[in-house]
C-alpha positions in Angstrom: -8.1 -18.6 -2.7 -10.1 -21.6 -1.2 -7.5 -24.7 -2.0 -10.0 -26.9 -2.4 -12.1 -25.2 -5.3 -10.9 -25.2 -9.3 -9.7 -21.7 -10.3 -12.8 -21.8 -12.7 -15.3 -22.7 -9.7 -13.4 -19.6 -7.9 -13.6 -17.0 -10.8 -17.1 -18.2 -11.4 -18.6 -18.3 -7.9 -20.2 -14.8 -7.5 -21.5 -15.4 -10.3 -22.9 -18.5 -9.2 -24.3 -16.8 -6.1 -26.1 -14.5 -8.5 -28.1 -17.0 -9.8 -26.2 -17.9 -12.8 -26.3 -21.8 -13.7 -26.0 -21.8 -17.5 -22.3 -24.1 -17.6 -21.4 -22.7 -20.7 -22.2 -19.2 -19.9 -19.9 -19.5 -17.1 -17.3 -21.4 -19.2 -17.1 -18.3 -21.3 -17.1 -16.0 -19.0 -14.4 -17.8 -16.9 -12.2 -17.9 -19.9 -12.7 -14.4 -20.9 -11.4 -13.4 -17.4 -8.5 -15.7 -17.9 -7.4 -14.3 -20.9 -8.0 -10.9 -19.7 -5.8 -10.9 -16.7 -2.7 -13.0 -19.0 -3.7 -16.7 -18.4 -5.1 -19.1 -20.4 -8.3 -21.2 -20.4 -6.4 -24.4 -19.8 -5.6 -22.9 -16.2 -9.4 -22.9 -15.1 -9.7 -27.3 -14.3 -6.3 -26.7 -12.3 -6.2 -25.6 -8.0 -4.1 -22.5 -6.4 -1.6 -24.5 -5.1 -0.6 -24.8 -9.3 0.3 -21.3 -9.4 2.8 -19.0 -8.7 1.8 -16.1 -6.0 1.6 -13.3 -9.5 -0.6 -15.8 -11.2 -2.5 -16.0 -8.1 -3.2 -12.7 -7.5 -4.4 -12.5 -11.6 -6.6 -15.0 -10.3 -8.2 -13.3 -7.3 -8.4 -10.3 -9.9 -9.9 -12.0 -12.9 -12.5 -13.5 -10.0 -13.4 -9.4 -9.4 -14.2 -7.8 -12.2 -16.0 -10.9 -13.8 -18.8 -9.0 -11.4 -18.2 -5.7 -13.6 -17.3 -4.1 -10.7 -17.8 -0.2 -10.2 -15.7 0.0 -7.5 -12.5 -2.4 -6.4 -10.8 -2.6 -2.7 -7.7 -3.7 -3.3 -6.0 -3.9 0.3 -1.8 -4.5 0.0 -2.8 -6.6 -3.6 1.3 -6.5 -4.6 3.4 -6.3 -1.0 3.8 -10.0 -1.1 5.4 -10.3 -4.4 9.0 -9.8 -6.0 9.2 -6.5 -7.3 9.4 -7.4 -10.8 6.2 -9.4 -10.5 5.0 -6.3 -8.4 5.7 -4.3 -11.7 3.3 -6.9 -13.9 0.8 -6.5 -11.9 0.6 -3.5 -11.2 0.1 -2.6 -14.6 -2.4 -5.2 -15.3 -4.8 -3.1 -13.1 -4.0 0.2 -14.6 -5.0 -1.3 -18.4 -8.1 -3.0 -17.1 -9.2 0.3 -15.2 -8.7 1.7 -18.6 -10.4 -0.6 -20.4 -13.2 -1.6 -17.7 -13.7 2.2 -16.0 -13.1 0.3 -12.5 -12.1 3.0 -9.8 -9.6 1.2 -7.0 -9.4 2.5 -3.6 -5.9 0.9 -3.1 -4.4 0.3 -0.4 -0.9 -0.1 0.8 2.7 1.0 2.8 5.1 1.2 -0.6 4.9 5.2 -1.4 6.4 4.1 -4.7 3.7 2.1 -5.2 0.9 4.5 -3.8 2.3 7.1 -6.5 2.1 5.2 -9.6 -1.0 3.8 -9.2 -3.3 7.2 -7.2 -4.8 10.0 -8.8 -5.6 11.1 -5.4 -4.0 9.9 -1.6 -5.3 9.8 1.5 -3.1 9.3 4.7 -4.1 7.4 7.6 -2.6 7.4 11.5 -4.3 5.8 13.6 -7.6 5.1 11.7 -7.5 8.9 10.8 -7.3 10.6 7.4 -4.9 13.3 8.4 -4.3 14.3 4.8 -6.1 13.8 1.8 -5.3 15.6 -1.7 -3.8 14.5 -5.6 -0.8 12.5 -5.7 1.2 15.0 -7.4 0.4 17.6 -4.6 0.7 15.3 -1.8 4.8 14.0 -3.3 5.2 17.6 -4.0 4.4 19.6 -0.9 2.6 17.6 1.9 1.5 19.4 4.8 0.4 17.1 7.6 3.6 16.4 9.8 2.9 12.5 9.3 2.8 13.3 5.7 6.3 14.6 6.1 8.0 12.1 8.3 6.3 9.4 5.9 7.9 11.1 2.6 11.0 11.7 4.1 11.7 7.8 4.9 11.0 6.9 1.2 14.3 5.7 -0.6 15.6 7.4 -3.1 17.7 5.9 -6.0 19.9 8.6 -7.1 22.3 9.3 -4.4 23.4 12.5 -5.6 20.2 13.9 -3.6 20.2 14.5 -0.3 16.9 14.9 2.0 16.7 15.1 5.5 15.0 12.0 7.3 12.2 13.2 9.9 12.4 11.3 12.3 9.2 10.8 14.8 9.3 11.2 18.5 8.7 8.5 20.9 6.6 4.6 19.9 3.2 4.5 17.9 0.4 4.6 20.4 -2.3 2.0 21.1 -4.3 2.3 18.6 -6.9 0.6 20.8 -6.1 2.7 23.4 -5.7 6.4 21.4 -4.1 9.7 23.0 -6.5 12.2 24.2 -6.9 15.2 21.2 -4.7 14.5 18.0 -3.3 10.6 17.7 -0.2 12.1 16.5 0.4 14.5 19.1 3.0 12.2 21.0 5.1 11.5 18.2 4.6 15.4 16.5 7.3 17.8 17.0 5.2 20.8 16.6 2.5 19.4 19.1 0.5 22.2 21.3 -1.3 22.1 24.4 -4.6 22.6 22.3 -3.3 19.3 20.0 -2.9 17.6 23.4 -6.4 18.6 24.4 -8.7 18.4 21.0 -8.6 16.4 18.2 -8.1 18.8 15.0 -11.2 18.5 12.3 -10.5 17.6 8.4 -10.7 21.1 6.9 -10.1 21.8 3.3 -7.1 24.0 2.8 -7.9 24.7 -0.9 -7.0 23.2 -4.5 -8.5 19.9 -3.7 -6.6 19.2 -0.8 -7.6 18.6 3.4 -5.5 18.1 6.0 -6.2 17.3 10.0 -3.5 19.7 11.9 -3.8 22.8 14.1 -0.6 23.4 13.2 -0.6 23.1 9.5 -4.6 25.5 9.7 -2.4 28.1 12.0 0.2 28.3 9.4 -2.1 29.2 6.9 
């Protein structure tokens, strides 16, 4: 959020951009979006530095959908916040996607957060999608040997469960600087000369779901 523009002028400003330079068609609009995300209108004369980092981000995403949005990037929107404010948030966007009929592509490293908010996941190594299916399928029964080690690290709060950690072989590679074949081949435990020599294609396995593994295709 630019520090130097009102949180009205920043709501308001695509907008703006647009071509829009009725005042009180913006005012209304502005304060709609306020209300919308759980502020008020008197918040729209004051600057960022006013706010606490949850009210902030309701302010960076009152100042998207006032664009009725189809589509929303939201790239790690929550990892800087307390959990609890996490929590608010997090189900602020899944009433306005309700309400609005926004699709998110979110993204983000806290499986617990990846879970509640997908309908469907897609996992990335190394600019990769190694595994792509619905997040009940993907918790339940993932395939890609990323997928696994990934799953594996996630904490769980009843201690009466035991799961064994995977743990990954060797340091993540360059990802400037990429292995020959499969990017995950140096770290994979089930890696093949023909991983080591050609990079595996996304093939669909069936029920909705693809995943990018010789070993995972042979398997089936």
């Amino acid at each position: 959020l630019d520090p130097r523009m009102t949180v009205k002028e920043i709501i308001s400003e695509g907008l703006v951009i647009q071509g829009e330079r009725n005042k009180e068609v913006l005012d209304e609009k502005v304060y709609e979006m306020l209300e919308l995300v759980g502020l008020v209108r008197e918040h729209a004369s004051r600057y960022p530095h006013e706010f606490s980092g949850g009210q902030r981000q309701r302010i960076g995403v009152a100042r998207s959908i006032i664009m009725n949005p189809d589509l929303i990037i939201a790239d790690e929107p929550v990892s800087a916040l307390d959990v609890s404010v996490q929590a608010q948030l997090l189900n602020l966007m899944k009433k306005l996607q309700a309400e609005l009929g926004v699709t998110y592509i979110f993204i983000a490293h806290d499986l617990s957060v990846v879970q509640y908010m997908s309908d469907r996941i897609g996992v990335m190594y190394l600019g990769n999608m190694v595994e792509l299916g619905s997040s009940n399928t993907i918790f339940a029964e993932p395939l890609h040997p990323y997928t696994e080690a990934l799953l594996s690290a996630k904490p769980i709060a009843d201690p009466r469960i035991k799961r064994q950690k995977i743990m990954l072989e060797g340091e993540t590679p360059n990802p400037a600087n990429p292995p020959k074949g499969c990017y995950f081949h140096p770290r994979c435990a089930y890696a093949t000369d023909k991983c080591r020599e050609c990079m595996p294609p996304l093939r669909d396995v069936g029920g909705g779901r693809m995943v990018r593994c010789f070993h995972c295709l042979e398997e089936d």
